[in-house]
C-alpha positions as CSV (number, residue, x, y, z in Angstrom):
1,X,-50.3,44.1,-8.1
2,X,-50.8,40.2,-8.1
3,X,-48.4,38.5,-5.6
4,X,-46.7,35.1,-6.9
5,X,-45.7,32.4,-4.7
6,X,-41.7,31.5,-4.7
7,X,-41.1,28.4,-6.9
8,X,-40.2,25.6,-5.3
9,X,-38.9,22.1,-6.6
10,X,-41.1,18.8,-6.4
11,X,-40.1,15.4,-5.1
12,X,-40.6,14.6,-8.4
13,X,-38.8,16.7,-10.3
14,X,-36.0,16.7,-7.8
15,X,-35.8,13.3,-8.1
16,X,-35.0,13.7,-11.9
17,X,-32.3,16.4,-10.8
18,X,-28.9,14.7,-11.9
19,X,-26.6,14.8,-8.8
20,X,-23.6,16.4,-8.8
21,X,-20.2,14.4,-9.9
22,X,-17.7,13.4,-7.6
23,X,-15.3,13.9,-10.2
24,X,-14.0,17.1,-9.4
25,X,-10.0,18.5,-10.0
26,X,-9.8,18.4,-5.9
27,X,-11.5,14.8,-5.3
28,X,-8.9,13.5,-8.0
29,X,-5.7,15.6,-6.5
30,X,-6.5,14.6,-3.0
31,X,-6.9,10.8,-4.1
32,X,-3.8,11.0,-6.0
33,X,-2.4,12.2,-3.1
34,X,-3.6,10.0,-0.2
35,X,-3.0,6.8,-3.2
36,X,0.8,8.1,-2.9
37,X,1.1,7.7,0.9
38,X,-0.8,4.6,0.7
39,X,2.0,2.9,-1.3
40,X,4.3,4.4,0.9
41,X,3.4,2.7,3.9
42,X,1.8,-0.6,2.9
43,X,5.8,-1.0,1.6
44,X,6.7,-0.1,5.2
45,X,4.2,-2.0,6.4
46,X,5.6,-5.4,4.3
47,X,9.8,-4.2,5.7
48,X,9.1,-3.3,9.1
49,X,6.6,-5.2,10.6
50,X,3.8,-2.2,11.2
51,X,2.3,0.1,8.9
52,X,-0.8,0.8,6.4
53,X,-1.5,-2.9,4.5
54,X,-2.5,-2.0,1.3
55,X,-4.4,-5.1,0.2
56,X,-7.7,-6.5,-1.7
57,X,-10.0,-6.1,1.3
58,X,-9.3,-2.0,1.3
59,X,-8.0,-1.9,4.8
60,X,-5.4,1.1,4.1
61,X,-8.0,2.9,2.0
62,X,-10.7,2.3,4.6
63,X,-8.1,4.1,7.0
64,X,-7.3,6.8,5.0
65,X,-10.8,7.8,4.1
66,X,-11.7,7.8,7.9
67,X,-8.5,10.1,8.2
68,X,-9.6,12.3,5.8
69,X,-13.1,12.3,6.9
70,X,-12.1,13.3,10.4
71,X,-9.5,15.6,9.4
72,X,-12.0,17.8,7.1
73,X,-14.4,17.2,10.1
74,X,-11.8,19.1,12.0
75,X,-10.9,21.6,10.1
76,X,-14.7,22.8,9.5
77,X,-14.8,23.1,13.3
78,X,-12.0,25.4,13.9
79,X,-12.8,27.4,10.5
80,X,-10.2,26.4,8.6
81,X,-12.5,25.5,5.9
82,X,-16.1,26.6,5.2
83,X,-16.8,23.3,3.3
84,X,-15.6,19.5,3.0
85,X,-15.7,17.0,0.5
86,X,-19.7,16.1,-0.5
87,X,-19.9,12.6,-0.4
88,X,-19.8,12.2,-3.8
89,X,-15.9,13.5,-4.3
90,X,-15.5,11.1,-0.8
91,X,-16.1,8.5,-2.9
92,X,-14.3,9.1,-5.7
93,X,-11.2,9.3,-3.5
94,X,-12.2,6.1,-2.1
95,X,-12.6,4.4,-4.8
96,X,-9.0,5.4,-6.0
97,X,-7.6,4.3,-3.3
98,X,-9.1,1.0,-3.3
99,X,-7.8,0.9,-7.2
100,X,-4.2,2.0,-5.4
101,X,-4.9,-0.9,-2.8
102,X,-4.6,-3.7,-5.9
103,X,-1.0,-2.9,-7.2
104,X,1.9,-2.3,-4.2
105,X,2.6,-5.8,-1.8
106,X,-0.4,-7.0,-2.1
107,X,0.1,-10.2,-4.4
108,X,1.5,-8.2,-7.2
109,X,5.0,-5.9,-6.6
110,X,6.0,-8.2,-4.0
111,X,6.0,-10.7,-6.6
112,X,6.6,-9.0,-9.6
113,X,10.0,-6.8,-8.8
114,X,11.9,-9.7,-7.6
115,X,11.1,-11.8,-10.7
116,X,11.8,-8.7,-12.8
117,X,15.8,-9.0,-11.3
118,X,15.6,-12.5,-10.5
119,X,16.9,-14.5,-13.4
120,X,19.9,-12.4,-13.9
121,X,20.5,-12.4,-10.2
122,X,20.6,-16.1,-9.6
123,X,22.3,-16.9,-13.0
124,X,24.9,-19.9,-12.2
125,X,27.0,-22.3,-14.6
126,X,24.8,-25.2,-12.8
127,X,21.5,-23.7,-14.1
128,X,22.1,-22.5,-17.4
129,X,20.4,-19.5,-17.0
130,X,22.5,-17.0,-18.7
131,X,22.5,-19.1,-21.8
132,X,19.1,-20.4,-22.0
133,X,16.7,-18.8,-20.3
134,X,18.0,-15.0,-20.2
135,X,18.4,-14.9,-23.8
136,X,14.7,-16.3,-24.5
137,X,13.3,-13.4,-22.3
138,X,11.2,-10.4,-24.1
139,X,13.5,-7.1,-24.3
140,X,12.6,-4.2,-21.8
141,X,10.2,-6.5,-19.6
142,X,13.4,-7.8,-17.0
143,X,16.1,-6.5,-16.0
144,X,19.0,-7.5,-18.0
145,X,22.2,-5.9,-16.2
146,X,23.7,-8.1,-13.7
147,X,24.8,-4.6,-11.4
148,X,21.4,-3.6,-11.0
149,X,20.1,-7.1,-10.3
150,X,22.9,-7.5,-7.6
151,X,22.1,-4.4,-6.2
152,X,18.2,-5.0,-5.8
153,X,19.1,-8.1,-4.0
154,X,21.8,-7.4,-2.0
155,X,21.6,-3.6,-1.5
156,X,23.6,-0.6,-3.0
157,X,26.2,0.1,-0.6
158,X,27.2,3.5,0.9
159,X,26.8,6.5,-1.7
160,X,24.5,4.2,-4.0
161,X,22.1,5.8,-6.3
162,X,18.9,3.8,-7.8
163,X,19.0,3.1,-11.7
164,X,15.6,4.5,-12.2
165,X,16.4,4.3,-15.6
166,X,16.9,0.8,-15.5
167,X,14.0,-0.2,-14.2
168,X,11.8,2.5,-15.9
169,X,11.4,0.1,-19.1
170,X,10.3,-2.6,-17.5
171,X,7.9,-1.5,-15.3
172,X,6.0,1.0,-17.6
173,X,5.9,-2.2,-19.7
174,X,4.1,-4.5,-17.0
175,X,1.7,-1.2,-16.0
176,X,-0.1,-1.7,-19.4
177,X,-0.8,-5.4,-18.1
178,X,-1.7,-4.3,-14.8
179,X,-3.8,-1.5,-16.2
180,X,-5.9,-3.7,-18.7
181,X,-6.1,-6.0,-16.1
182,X,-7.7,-3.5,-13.5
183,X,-9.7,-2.3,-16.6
184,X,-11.6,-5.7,-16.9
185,X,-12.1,-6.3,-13.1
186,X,-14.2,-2.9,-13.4
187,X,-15.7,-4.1,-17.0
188,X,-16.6,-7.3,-15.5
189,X,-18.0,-5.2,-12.3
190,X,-20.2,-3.1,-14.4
191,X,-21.6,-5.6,-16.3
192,X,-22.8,-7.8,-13.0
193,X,-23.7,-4.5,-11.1
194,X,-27.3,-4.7,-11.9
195,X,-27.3,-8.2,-11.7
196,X,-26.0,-8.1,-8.2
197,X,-27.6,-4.9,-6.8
198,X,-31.3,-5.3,-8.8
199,X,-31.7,-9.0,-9.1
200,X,-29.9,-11.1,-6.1
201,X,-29.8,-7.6,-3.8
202,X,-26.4,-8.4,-2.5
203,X,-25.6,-6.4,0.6
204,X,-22.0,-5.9,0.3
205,X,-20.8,-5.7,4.2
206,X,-17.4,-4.3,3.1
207,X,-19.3,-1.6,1.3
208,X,-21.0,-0.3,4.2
209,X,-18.4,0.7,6.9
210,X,-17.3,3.4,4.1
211,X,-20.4,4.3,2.7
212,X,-21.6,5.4,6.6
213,X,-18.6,7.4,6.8
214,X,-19.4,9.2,3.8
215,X,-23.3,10.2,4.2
216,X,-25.2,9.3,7.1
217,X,-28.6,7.6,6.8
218,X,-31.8,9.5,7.4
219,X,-33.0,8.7,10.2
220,X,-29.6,7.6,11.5
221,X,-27.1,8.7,14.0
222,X,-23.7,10.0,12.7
223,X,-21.0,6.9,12.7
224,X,-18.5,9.2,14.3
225,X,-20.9,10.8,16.7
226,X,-21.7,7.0,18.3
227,X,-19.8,6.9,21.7
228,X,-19.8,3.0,20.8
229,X,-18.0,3.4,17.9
230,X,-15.5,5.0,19.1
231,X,-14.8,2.5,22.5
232,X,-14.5,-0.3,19.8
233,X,-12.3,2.2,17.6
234,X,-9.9,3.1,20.6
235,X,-9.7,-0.9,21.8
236,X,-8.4,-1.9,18.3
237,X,-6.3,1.0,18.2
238,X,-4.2,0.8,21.2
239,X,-3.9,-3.2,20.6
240,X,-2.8,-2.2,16.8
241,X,-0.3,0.4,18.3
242,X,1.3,-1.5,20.7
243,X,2.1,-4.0,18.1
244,X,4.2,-1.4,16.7
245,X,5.5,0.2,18.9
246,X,7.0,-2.8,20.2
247,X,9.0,-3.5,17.1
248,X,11.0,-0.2,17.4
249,X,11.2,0.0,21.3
250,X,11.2,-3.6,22.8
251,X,10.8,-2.4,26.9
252,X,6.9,-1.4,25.4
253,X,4.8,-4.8,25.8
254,X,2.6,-5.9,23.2
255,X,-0.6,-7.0,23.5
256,X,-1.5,-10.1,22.5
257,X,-5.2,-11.6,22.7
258,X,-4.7,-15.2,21.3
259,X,-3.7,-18.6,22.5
260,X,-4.0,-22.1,21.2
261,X,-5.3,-25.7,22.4
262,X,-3.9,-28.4,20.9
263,X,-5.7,-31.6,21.2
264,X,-4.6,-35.5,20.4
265,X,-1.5,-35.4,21.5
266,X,-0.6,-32.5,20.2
267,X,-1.2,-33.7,16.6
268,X,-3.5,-30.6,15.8
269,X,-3.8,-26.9,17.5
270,X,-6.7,-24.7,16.8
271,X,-5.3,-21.0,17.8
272,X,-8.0,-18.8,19.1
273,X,-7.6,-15.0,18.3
274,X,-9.7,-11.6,18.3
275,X,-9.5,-10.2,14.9
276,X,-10.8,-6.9,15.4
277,X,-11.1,-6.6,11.3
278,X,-12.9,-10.0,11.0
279,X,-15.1,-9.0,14.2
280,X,-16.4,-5.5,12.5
281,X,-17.1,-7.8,8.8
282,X,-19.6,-10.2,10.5
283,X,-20.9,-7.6,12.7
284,X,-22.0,-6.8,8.5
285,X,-22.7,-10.4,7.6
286,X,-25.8,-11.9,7.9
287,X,-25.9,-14.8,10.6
288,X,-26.5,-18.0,7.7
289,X,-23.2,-16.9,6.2
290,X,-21.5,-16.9,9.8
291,X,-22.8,-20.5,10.4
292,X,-21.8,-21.4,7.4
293,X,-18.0,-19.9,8.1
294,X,-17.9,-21.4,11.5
295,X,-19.2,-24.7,10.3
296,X,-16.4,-25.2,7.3
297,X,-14.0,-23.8,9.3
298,X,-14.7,-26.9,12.0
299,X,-14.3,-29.0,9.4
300,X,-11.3,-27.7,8.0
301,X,-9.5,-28.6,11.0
302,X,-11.0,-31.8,11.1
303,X,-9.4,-32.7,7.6
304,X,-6.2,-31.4,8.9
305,X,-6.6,-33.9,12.2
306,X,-6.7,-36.5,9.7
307,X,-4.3,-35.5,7.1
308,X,-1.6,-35.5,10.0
309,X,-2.6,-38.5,12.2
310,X,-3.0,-41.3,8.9
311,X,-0.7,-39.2,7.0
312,X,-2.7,-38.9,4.1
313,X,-1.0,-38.3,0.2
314,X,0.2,-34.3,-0.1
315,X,0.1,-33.7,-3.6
316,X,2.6,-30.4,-4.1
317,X,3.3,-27.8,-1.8
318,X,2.2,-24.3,-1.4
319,X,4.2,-21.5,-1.8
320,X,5.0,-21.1,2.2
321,X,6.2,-24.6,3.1
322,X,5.2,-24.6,6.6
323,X,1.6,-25.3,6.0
324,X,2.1,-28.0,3.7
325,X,-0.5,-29.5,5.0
326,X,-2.8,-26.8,4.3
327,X,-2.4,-28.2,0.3
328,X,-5.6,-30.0,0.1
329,X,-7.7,-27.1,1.5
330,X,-6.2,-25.0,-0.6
331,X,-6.7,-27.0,-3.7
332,X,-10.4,-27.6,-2.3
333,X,-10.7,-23.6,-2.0
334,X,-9.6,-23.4,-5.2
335,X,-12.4,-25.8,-6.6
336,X,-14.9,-24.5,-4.8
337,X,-13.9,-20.4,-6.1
338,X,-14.5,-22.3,-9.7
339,X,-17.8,-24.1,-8.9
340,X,-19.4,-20.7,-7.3
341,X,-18.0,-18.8,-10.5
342,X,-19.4,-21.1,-12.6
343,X,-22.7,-21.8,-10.9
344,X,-22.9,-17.6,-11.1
345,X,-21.8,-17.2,-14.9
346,X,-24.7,-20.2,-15.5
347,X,-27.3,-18.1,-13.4
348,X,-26.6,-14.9,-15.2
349,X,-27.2,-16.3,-18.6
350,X,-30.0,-14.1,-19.3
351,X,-28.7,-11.3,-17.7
352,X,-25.2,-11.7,-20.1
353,X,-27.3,-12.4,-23.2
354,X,-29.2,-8.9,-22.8
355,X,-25.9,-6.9,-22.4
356,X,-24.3,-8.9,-25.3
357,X,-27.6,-8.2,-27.0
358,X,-27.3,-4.3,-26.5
359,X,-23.3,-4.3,-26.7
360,X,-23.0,-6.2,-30.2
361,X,-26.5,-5.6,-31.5
């Protein structure tokens, strides 16, 4: 009777393995889900002063999917569940939630609805609005009855239902904009990715808080077995609470950890403030690119020393008019966002010639 040896796998061959997709029916579900209650609060967040943000850094999904990590954590210890999430379905609800992150508050509803009701709303026989400009607008992308207008500005009253119905056109209308729009952000993102991971090896701090929550290194220590973690966690938690708390019960003090120095006769005042979300980033960031922050950002206020003492030319205003004099850094911000674009598009030129090569030929 000859004896065999069990079969085992290879590196090699494991290696070529295919791993498992993240796409499963309860990794979708759950980020449906948890992109819901995301929406949810960011718009309590924007009403009342405390809440979930739901904006382009992923703060609100970065919250959630530590929520849900140490929830399922949690539930595997008191045997609720035999089994979490693998890492790949943690990042598939991840990056849903991030993709939930671009559309409520954060530079896109908040903007969006009241323009939707806006020109009906503020119609007057000074402006001309209702003759000239309401007529010219596309039918089903605004809202064209004055009622609901008047009632998304100025509330509904007691027993007030919501037209859905009214505003059902035009925003399914605008979510085939938004959609193609978030389409191409992940074209464009898969077209660079090899460009950016391969050839220039970006790190991609924001990447990495997340991506230690959902698999630890080997080698490595768990992220939320690290006592220090958890210190910094429970500082920035308890400054973040009492913020909010505050709001709704005023005898609870807040805690603030900021103050300014104004110099030159009070002509300028640098404020000086612990940003617990800005102090975890360039824990990330490599020290060049903090020298470089903390280098433009003295000279930012230098240029605003000057704009206010000789009263230099403002060209425009932004959009909050109490920084007006922020409008030449935010015109120089904006040149600079289309130099480094440019300077990247010219640098990739190979890299977009062989994917137009492979696309089109």
């Amino acid at each position: 009777m000859i004896k065999t040896e069990p079969q085992t796998v290879s590196e090699t061959q494991a290696s070529e393995i295919p791993a498992a997709s993240g796409v499963t029916p309860r990794a979708v579900g759950i980020g449906a889900l948890l992109s819901v209650l995301l929406a949810v609060l960011s718009v309590c967040e924007h009403a009342l002063g405390g809440g979930l943000p739901a904006d382009g850094v992923g703060t609100g999904a970065l919250f959630l999917l530590f929520t849900l990590v140490c929830g399922v954590g949690l539930l595997k210890r008191f045997g609720v569940v035999r089994a979490g999430l693998r890492p790949a379905e943690l990042l598939v609800v991840f990056s849903m939630l991030l993709m939930a992150s671009v559309l409520p508050i954060s530079g896109v509803l908040i903007y969006l609805l009241p323009h939707l009701a806006g020109f009906v709303q503020y119609a007057t026989p000074e402006n001309e609005w209702g003759s000239r400009v309401v007529p010219a607008l596309p039918d089903g992308l605004t809202i064209q009855d004055p009622a609901v207008a008047k009632g998304f500005f100025e509330g509904l009253g007691p027993g007030g239902e919501v037209p859905y119905g009214a505003w059902a056109g035009p925003l399914c209308a605008w979510a085939v904009l938004l959609g193609a729009f978030c389409f191409t952000m992940i074209s464009f993102m898969v077209i660079f990715r090899k460009r950016w991971m391969e050839e220039e090896r970006l790190s991609f701090p924001l990447a990495q808080l997340p991506a230690s929550l959902v698999e630890c290194p080997a080698g490595e220590r768990p992220l939320l077995s690290n006592g220090v973690f958890w210190f910094g966690f429970g500082v920035a938690a308890v400054v973040g609470l009492s913020l909010i708390v505050s709001r709704f019960l005023p005898f609870v003090p807040p805690i603030h950890l900021g103050f300014g120095i104004s110099f030159s006769r009070n002509s300028i005042s640098v404020p000086f403030s612990t940003n617990f979300f800005a102090l975890g980033i360039s824990y990330l960031v490599s020290m060049d690119i903090l020298i470089s922050i903390l280098l433009f950002t003295f000279l930012s206020y230098v240029q605003i020393y000057l704009v206010t003492v000789f009263g230099s030319a403002i060209l425009g205003s932004p959009p909050y008019v109490p920084y007006a004099h922020y409008t030449q850094l935010h015109q120089e911000g904006i040149g600079a966002l289309i130099a480094l674009v440019g300077f990247g598009l010219y640098e990739s030129r190979h890299h977009l010639r062989d994917v137009f090569g492979k696309a089109f030929g």
